[in-house]
C-alpha positions, 0 to 999 in steps of 0.5 A: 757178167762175160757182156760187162767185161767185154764192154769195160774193157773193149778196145774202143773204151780206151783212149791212147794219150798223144805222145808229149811233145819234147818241149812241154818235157821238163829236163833236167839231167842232174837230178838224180834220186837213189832210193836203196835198197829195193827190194826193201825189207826195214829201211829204204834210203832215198839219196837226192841230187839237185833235187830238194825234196819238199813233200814224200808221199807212200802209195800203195798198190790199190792207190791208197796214200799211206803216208804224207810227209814233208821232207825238207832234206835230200837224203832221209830214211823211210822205216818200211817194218811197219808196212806189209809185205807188198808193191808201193810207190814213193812219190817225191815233190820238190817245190817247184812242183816237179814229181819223181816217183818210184815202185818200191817192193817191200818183203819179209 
């Protein structure tokens, strides 16, 4: 089991993405999205700026979607209660494609 680890997990195993050059970078600095409180423990709000959100998905920490919403507004509410206490990830998708996303802990 020790000659396994070492070989999913050697050095050489992994590779190193190159940086991204600036100009493949999408920039826009008056996006700006709140999502409060964090940690959160019943409701976490999400307040957006020039950013219209078209599609939310909820991921949890081993990767598994949890929810799938379409949210054609900028500022909602997700209702954290029914989740498990535990470390999410809220991804937001606007319709041109572009994605934000943020780690969100939810605790009890």
């Amino acid at each position: 089991m020790v000659a396994h680890i070492r070989t999913c997990w050697a050095k050489d195993d992994f590779s190193i993405p190159p940086e991204t050059p600036k100009s493949e970078v999408p920039e826009d600095n008056n996006i700006q999205i709140q999502f409060y409180p964090n940690p959160v423990d019943d409701v976490l709000y999400i307040k957006a700026i020039n950013f219209e959100t078209a599609f939310m998905r909820i991921i949890d920490i081993n990767g598994k979607i949890i929810k799938d919403r379409i949210t054609p507004q900028t500022n909602f509410e997700i209702d954290t209660s029914i989740l498990p206490e535990g470390i999410y990830f809220i991804q937001l998708t606007n319709e041109d494609f572009l994605m934000h996303q943020r780690k969100v802990v939810v605790v009890r």
